[in-house]
mmCIF file of the N, C-alpha and C atoms, coordinates in Angstrom:
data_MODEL
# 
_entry.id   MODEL 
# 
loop_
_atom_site.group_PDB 
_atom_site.id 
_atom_site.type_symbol 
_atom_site.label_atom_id 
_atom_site.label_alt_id 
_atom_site.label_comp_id 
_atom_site.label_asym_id 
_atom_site.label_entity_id 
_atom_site.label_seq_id 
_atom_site.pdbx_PDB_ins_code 
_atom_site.Cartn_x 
_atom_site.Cartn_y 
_atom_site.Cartn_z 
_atom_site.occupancy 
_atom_site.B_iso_or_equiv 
_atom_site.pdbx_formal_charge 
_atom_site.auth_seq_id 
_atom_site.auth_comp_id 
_atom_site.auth_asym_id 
_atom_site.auth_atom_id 
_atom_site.pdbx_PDB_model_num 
ATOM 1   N N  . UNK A 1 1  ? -1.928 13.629 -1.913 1.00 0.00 ? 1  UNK A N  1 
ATOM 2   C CA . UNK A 1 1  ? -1.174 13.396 -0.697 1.00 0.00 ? 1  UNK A CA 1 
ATOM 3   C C  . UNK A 1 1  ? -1.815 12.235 0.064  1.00 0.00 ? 1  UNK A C  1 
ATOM 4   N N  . UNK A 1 2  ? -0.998 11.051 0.256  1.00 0.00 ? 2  UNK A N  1 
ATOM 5   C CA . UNK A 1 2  ? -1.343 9.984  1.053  1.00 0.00 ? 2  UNK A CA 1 
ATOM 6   C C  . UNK A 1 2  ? -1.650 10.588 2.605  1.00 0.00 ? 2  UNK A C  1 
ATOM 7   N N  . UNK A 1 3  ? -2.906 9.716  2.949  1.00 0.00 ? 3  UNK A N  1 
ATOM 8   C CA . UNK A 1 3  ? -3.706 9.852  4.595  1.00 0.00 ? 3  UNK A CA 1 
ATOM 9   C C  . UNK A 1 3  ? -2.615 10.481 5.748  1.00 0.00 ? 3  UNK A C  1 
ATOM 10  N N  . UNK A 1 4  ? -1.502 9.475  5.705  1.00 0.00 ? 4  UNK A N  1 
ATOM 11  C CA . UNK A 1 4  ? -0.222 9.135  6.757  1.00 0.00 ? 4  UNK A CA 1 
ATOM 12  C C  . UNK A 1 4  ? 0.816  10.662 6.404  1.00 0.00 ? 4  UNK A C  1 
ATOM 13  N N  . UNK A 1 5  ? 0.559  11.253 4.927  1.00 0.00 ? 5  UNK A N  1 
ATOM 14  C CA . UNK A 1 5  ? 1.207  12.522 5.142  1.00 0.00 ? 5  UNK A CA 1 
ATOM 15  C C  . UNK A 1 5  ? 0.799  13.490 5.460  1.00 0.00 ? 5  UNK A C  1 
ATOM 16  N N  . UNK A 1 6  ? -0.600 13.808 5.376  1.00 0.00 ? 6  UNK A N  1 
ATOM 17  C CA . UNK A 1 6  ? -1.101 14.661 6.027  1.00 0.00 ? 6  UNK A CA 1 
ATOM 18  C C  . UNK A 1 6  ? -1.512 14.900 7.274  1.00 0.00 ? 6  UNK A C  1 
ATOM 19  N N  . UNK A 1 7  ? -1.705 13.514 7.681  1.00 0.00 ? 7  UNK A N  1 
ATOM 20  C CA . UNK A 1 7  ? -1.615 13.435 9.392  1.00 0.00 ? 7  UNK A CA 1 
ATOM 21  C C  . UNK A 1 7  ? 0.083  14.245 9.841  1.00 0.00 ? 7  UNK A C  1 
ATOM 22  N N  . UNK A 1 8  ? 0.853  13.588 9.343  1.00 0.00 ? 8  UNK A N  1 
ATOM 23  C CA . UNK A 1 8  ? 2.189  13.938 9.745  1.00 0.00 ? 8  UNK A CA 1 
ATOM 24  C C  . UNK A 1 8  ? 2.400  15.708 9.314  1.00 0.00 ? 8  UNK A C  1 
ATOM 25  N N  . UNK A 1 9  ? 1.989  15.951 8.265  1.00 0.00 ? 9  UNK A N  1 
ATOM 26  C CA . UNK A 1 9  ? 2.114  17.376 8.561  1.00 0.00 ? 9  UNK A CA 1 
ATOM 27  C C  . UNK A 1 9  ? 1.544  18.144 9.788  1.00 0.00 ? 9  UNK A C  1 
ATOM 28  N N  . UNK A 1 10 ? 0.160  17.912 9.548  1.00 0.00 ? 10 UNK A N  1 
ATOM 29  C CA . UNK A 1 10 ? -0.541 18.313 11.211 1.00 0.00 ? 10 UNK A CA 1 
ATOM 30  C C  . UNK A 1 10 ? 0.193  17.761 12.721 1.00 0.00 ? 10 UNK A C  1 
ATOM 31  N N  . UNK A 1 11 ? 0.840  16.858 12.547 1.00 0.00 ? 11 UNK A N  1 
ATOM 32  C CA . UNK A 1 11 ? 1.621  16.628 13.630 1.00 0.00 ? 11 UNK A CA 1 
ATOM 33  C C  . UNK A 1 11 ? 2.710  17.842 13.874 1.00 0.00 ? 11 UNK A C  1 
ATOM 34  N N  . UNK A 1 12 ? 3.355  17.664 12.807 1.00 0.00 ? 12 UNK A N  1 
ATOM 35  C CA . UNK A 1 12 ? 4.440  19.214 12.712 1.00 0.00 ? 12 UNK A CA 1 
ATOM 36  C C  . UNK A 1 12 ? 4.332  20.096 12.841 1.00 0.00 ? 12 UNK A C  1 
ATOM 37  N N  . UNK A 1 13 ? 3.146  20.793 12.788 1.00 0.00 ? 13 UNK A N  1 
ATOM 38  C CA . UNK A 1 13 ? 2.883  21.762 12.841 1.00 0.00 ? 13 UNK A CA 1 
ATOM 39  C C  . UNK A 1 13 ? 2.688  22.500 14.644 1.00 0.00 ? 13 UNK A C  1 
ATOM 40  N N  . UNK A 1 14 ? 2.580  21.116 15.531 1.00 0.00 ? 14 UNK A N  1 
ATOM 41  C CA . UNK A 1 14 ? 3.300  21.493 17.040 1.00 0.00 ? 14 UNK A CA 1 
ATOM 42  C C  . UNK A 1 14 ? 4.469  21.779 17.475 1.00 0.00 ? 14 UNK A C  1 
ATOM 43  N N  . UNK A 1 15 ? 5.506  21.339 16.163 1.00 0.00 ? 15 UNK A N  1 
ATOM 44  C CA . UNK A 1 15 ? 6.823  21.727 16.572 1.00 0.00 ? 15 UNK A CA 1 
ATOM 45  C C  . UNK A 1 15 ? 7.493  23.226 16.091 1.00 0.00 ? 15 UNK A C  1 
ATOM 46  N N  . UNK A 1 16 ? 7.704  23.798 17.125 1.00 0.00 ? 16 UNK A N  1 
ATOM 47  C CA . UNK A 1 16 ? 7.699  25.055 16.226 1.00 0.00 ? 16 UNK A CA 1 
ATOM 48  C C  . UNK A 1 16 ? 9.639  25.521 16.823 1.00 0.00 ? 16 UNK A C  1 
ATOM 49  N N  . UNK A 1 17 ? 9.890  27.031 16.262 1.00 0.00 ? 17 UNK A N  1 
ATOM 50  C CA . UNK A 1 17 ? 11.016 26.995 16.411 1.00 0.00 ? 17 UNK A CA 1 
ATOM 51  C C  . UNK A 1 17 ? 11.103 27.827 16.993 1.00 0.00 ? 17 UNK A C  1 
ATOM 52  N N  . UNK A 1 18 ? 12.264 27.734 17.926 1.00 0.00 ? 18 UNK A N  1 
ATOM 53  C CA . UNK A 1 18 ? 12.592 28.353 19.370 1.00 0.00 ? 18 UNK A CA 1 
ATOM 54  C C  . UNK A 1 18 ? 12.956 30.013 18.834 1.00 0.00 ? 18 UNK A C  1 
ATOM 55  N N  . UNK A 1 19 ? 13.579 29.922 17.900 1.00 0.00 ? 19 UNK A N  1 
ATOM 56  C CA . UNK A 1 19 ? 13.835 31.656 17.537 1.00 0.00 ? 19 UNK A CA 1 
ATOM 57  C C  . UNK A 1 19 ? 12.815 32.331 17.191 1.00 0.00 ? 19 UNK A C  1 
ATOM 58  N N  . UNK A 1 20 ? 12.270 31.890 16.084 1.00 0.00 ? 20 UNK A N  1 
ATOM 59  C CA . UNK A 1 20 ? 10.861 32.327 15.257 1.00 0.00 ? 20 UNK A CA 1 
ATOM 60  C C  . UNK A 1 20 ? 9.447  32.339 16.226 1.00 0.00 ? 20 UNK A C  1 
ATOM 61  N N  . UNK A 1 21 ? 9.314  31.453 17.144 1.00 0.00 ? 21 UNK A N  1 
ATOM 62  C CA . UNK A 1 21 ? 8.314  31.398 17.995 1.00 0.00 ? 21 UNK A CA 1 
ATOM 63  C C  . UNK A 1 21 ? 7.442  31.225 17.145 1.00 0.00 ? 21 UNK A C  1 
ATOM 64  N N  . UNK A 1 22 ? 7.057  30.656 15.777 1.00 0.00 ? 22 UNK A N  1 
ATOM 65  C CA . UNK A 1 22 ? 5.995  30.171 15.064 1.00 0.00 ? 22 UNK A CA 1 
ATOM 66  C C  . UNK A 1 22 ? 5.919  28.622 15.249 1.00 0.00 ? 22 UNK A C  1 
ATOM 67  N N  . UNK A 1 23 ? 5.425  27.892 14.281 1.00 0.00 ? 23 UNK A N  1 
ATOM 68  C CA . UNK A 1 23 ? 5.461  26.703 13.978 1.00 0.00 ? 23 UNK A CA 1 
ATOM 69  C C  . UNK A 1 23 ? 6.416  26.698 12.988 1.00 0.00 ? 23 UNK A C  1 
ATOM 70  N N  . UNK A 1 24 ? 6.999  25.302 12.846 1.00 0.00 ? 24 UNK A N  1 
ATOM 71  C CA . UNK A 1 24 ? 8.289  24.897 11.464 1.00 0.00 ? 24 UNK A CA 1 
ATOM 72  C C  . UNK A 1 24 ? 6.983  24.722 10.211 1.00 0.00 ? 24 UNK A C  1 
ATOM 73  N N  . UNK A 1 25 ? 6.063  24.299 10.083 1.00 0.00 ? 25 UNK A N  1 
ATOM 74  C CA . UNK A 1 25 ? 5.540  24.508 9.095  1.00 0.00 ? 25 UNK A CA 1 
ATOM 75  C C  . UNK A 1 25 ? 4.754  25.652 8.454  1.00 0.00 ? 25 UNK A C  1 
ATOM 76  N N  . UNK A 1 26 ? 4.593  26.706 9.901  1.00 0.00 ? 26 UNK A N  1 
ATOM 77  C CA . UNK A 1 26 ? 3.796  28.197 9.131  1.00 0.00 ? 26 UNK A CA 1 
ATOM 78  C C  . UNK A 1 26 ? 5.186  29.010 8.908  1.00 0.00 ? 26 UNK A C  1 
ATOM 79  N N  . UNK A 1 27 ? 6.225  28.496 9.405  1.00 0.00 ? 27 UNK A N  1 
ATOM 80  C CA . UNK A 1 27 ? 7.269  29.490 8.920  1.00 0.00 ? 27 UNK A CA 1 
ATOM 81  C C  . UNK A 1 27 ? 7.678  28.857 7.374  1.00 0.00 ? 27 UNK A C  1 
ATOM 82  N N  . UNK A 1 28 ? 7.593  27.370 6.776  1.00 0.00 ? 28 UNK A N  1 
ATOM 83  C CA . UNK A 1 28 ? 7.807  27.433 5.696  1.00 0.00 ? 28 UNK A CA 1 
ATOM 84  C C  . UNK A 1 28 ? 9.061  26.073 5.887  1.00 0.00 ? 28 UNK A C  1 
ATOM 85  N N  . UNK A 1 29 ? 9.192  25.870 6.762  1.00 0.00 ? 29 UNK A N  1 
ATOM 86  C CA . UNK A 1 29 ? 11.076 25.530 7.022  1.00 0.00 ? 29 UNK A CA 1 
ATOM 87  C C  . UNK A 1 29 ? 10.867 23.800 6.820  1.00 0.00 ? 29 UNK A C  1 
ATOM 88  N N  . UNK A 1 30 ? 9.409  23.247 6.901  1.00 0.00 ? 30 UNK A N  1 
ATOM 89  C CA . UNK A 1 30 ? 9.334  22.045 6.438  1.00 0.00 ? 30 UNK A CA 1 
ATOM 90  C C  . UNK A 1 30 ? 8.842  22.072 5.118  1.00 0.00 ? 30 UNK A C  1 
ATOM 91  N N  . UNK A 1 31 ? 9.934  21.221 3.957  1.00 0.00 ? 31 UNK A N  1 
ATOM 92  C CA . UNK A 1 31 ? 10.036 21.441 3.271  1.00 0.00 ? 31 UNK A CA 1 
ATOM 93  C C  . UNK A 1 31 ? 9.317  20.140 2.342  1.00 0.00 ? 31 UNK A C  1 
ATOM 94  N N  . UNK A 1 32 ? 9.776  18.957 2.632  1.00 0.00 ? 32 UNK A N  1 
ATOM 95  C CA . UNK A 1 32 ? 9.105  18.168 2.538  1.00 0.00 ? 32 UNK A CA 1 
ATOM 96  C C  . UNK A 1 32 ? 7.995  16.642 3.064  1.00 0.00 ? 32 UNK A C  1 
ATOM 97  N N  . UNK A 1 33 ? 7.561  15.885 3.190  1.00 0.00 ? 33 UNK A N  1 
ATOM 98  C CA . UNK A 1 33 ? 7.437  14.594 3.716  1.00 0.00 ? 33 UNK A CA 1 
ATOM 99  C C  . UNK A 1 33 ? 6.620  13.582 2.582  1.00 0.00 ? 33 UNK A C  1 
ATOM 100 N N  . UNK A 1 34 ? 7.561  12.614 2.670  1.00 0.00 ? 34 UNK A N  1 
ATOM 101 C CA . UNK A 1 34 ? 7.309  11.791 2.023  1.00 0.00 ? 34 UNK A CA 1 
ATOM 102 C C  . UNK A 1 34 ? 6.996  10.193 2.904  1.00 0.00 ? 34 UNK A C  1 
ATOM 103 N N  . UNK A 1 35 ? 5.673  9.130  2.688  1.00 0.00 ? 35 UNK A N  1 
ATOM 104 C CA . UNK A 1 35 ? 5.700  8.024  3.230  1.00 0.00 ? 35 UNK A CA 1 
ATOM 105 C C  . UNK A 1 35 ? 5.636  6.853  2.220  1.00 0.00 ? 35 UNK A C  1 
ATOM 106 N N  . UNK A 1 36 ? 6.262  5.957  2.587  1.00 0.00 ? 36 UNK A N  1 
ATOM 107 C CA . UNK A 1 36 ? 6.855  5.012  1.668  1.00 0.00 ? 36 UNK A CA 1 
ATOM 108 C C  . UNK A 1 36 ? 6.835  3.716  2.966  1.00 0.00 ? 36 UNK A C  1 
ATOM 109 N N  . UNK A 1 37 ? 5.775  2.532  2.929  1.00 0.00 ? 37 UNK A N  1 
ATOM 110 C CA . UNK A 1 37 ? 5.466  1.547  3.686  1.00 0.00 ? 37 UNK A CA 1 
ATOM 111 C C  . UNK A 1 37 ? 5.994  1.806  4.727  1.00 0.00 ? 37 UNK A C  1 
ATOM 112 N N  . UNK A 1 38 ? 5.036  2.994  5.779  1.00 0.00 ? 38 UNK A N  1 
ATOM 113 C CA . UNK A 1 38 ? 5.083  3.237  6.753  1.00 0.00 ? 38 UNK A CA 1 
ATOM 114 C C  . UNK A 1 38 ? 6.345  4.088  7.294  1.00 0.00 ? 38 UNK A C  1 
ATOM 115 N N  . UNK A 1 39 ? 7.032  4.231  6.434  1.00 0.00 ? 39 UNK A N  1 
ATOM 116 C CA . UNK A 1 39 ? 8.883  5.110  6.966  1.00 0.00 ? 39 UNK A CA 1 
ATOM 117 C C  . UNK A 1 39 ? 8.502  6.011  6.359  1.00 0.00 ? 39 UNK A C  1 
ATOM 118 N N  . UNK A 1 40 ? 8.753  7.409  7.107  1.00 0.00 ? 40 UNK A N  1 
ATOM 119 C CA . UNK A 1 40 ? 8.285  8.753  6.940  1.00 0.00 ? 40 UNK A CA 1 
ATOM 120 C C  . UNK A 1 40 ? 9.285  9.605  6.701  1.00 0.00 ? 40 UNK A C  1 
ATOM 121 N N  . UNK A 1 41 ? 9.715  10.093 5.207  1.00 0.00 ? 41 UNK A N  1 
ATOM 122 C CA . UNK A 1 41 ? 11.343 11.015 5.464  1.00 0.00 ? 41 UNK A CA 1 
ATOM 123 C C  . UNK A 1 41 ? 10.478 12.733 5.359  1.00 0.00 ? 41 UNK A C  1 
ATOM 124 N N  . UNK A 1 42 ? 10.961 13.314 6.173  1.00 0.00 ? 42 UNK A N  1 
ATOM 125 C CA . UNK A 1 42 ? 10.942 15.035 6.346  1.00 0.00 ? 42 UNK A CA 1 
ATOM 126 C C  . UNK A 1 42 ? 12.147 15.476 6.273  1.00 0.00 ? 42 UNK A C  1 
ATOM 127 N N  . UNK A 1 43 ? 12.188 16.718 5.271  1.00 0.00 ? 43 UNK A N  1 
ATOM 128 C CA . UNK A 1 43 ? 12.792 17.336 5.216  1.00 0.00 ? 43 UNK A CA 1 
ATOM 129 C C  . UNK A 1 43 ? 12.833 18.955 5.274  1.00 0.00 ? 43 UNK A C  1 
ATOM 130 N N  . UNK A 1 44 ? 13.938 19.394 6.156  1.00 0.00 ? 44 UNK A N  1 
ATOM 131 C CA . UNK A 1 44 ? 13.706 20.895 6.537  1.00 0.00 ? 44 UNK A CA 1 
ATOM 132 C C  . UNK A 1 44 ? 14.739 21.511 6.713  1.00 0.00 ? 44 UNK A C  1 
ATOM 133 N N  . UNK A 1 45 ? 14.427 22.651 6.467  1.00 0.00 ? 45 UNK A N  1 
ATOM 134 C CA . UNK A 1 45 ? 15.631 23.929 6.270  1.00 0.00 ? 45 UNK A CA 1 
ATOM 135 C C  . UNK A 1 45 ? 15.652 24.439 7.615  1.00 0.00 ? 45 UNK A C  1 
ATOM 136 N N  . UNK A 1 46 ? 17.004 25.047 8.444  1.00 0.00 ? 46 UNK A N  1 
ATOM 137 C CA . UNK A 1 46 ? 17.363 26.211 9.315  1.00 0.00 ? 46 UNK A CA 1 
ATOM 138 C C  . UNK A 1 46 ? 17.157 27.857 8.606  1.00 0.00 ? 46 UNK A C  1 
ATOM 139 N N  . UNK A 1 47 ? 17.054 27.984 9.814  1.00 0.00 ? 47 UNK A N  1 
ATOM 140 C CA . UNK A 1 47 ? 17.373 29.375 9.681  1.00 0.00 ? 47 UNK A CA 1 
ATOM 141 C C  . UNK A 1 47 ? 18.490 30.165 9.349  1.00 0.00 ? 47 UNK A C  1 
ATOM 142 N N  . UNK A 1 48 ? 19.734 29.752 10.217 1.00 0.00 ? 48 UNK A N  1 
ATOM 143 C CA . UNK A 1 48 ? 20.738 30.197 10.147 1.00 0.00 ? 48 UNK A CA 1 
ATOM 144 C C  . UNK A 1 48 ? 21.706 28.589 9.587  1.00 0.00 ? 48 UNK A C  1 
ATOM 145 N N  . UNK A 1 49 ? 22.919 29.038 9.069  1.00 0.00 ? 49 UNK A N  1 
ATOM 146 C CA . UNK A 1 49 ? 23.973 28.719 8.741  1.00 0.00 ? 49 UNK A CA 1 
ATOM 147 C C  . UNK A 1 49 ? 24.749 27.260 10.498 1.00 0.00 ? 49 UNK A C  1 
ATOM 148 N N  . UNK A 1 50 ? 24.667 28.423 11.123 1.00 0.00 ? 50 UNK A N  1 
ATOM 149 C CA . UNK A 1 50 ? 25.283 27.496 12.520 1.00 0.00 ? 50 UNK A CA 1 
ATOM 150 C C  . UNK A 1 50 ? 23.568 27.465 13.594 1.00 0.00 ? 50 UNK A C  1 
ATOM 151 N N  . UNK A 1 51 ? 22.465 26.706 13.325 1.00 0.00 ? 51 UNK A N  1 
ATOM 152 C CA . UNK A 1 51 ? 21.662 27.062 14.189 1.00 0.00 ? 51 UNK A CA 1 
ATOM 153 C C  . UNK A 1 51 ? 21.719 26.158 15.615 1.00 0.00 ? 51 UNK A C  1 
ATOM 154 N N  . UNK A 1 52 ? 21.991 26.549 16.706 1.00 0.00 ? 52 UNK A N  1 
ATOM 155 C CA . UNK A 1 52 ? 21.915 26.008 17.595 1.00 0.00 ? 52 UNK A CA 1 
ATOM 156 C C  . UNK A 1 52 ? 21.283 25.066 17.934 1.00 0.00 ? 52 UNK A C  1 
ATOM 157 N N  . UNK A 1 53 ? 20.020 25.241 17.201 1.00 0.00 ? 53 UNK A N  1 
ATOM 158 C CA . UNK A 1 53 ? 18.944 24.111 17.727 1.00 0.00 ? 53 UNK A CA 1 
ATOM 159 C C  . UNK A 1 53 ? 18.704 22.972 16.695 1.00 0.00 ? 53 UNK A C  1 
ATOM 160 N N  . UNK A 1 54 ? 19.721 22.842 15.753 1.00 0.00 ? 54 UNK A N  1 
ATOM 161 C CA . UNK A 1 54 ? 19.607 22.255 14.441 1.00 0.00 ? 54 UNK A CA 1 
ATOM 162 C C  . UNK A 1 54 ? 18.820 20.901 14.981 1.00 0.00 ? 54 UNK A C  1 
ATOM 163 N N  . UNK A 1 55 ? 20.111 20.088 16.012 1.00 0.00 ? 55 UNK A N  1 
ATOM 164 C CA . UNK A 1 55 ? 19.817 18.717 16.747 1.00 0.00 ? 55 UNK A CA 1 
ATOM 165 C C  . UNK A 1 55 ? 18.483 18.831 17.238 1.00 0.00 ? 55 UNK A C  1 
ATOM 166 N N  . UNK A 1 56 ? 17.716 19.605 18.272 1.00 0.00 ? 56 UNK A N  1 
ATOM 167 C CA . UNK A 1 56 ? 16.862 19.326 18.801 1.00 0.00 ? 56 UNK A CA 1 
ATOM 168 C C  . UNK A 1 56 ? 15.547 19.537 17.861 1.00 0.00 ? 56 UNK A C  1 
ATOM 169 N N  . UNK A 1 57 ? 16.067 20.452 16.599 1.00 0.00 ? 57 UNK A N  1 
ATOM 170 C CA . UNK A 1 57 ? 14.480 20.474 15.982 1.00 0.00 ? 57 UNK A CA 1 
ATOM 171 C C  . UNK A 1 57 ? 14.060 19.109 15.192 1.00 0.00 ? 57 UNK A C  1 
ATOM 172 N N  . UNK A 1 58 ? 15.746 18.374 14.800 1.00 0.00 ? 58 UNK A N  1 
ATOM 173 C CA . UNK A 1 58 ? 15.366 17.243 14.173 1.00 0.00 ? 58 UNK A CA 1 
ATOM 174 C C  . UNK A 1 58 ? 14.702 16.143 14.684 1.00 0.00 ? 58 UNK A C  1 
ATOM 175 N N  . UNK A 1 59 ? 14.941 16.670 16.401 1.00 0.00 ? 59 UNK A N  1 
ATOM 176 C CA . UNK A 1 59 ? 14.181 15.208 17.038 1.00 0.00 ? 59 UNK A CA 1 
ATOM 177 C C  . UNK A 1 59 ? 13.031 15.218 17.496 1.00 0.00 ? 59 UNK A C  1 
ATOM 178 N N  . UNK A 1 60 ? 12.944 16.686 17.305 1.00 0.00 ? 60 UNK A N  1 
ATOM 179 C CA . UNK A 1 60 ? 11.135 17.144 17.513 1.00 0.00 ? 60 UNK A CA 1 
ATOM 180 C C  . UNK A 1 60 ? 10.313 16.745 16.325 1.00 0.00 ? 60 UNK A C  1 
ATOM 181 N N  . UNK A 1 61 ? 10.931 16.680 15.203 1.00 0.00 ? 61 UNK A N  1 
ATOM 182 C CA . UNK A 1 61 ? 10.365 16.539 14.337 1.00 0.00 ? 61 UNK A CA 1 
ATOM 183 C C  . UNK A 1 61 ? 10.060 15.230 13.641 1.00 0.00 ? 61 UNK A C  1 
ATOM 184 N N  . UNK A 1 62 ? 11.415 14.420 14.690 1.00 0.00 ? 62 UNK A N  1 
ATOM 185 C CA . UNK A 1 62 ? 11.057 12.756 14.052 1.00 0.00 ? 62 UNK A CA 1 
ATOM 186 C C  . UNK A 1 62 ? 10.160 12.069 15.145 1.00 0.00 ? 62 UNK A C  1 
ATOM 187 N N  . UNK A 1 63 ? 10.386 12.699 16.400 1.00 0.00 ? 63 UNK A N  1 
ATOM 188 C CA . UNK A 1 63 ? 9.196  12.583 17.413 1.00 0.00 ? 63 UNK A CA 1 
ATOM 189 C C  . UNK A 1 63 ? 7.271  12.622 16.797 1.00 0.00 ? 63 UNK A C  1 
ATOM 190 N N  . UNK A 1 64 ? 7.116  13.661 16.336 1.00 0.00 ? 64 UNK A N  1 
ATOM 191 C CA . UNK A 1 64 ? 5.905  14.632 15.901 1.00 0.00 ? 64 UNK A CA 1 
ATOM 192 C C  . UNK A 1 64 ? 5.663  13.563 14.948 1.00 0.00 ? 64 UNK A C  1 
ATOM 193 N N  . UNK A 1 65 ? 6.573  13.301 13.660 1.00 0.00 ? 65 UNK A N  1 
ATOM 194 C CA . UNK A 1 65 ? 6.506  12.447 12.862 1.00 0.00 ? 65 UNK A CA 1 
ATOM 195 C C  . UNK A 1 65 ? 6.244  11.065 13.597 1.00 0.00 ? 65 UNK A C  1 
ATOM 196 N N  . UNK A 1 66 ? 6.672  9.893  14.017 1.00 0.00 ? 66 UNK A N  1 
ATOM 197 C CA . UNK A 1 66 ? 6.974  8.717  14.583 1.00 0.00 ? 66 UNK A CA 1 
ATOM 198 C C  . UNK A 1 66 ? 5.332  8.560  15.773 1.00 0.00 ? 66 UNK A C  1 
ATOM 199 N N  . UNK A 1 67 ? 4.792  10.106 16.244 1.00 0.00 ? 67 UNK A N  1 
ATOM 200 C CA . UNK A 1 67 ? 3.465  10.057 17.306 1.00 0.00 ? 67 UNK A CA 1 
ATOM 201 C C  . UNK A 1 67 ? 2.486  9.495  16.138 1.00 0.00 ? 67 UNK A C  1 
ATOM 202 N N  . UNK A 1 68 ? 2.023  9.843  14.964 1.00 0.00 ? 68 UNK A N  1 
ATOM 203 C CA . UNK A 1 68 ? 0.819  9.613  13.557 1.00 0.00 ? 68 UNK A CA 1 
ATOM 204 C C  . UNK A 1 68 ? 1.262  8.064  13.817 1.00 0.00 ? 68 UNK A C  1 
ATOM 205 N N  . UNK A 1 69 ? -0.010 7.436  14.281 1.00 0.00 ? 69 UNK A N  1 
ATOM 206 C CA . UNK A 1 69 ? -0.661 5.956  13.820 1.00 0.00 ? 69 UNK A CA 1 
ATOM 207 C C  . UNK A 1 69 ? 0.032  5.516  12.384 1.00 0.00 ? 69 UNK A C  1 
ATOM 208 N N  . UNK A 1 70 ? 0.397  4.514  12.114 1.00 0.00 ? 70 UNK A N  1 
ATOM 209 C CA . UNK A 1 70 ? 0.708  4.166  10.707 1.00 0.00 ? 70 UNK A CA 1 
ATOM 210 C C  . UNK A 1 70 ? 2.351  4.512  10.623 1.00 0.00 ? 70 UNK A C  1 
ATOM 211 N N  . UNK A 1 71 ? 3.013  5.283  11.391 1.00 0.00 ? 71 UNK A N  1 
ATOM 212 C CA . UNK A 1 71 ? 4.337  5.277  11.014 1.00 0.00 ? 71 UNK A CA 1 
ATOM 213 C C  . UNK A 1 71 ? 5.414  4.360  12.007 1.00 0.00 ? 71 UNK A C  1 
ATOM 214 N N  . UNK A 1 72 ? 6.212  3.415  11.353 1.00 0.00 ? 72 UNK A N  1 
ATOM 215 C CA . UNK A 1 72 ? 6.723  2.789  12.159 1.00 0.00 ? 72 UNK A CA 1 
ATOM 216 C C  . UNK A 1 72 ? 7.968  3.502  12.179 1.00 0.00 ? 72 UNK A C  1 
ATOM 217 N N  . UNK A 1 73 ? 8.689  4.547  10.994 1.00 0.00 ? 73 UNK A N  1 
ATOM 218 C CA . UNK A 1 73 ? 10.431 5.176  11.352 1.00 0.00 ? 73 UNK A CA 1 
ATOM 219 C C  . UNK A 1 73 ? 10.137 6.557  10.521 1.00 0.00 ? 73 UNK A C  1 
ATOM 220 N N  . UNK A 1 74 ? 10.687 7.431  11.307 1.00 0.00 ? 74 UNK A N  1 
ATOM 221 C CA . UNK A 1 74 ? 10.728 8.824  10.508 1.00 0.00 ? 74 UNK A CA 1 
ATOM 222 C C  . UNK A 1 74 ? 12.039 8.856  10.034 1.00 0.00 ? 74 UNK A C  1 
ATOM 223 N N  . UNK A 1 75 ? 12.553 9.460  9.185  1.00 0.00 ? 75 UNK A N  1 
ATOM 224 C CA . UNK A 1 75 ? 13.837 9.878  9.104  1.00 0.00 ? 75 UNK A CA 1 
ATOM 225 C C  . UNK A 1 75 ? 13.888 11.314 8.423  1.00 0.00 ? 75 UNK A C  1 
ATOM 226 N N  . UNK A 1 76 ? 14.824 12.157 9.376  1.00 0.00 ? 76 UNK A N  1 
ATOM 227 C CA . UNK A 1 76 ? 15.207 13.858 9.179  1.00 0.00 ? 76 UNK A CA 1 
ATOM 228 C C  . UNK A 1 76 ? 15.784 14.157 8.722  1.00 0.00 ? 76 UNK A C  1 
ATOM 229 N N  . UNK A 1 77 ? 15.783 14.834 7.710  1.00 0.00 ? 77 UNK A N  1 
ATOM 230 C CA . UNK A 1 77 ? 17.038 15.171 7.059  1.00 0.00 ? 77 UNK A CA 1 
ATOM 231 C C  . UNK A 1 77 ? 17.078 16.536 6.631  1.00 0.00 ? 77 UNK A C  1 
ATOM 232 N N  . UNK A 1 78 ? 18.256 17.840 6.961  1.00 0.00 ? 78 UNK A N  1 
ATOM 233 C CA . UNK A 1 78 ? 18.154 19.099 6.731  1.00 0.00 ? 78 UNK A CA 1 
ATOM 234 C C  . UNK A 1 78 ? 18.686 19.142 5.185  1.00 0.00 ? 78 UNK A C  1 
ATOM 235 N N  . UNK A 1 79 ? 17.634 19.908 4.501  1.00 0.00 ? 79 UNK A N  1 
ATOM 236 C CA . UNK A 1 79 ? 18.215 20.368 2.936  1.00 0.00 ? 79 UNK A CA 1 
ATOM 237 C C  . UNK A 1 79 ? 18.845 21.659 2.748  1.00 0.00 ? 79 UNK A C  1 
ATOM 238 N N  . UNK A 1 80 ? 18.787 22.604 3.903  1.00 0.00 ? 80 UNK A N  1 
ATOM 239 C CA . UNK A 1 80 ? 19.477 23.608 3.259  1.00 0.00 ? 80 UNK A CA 1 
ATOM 240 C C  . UNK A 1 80 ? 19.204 24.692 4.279  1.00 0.00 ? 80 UNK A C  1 
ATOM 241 N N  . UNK A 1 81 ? 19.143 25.911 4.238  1.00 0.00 ? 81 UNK A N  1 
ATOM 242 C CA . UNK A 1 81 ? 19.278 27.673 4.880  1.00 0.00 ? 81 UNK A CA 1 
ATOM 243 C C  . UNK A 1 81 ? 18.381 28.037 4.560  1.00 0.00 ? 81 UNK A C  1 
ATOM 244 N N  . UNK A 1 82 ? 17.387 28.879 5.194  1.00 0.00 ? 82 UNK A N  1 
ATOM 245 C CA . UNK A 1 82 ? 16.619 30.219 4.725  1.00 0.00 ? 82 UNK A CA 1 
ATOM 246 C C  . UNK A 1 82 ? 16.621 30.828 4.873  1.00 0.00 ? 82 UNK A C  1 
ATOM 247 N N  . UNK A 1 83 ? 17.211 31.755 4.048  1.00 0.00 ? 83 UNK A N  1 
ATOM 248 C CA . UNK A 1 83 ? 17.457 33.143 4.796  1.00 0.00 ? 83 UNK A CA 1 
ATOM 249 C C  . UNK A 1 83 ? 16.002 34.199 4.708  1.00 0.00 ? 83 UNK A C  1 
# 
């Protein structure tokens, strides 16, 4: 795992989710991150099917992502449900 992804995981790991009251990464729901000359893609699952907070977790998360030194663009993208 490159320097810039593991910073960025530890970044994520402040964003946590409003239902679960954990973190998105001790619940499991970040799924991936990948960095590629400085552009950071994460990817993460909801909880539910219709989750309310779909929008705001993505921008917490390209926020969290985009704060790590070394990243100039995050990009979010949801892969799927967990039930």
């Amino acid at each position: 795992m490159r320097e810039i992804e593991r910073k960025v995981w530890e970044a994520l790991r402040k964003v946590r989710d409003p239902e679960l009251k954990v973190s998105m990464v001790d619940a499991g729901l970040i799924k991936k991150v990948e960095e590629k000359g400085g552009v950071v893609t994460v990817e993460f699952t909801l909880t539910t099917p219709f989750c309310p907070y779909a929008d705001l977790l993505a921008l917490a998360i390209k926020k969290a992502a985009e704060s790590v030194e070394g990243v100039k663009e995050a990009r979010v993208r949801i892969v799927g449900i967990k039930m």
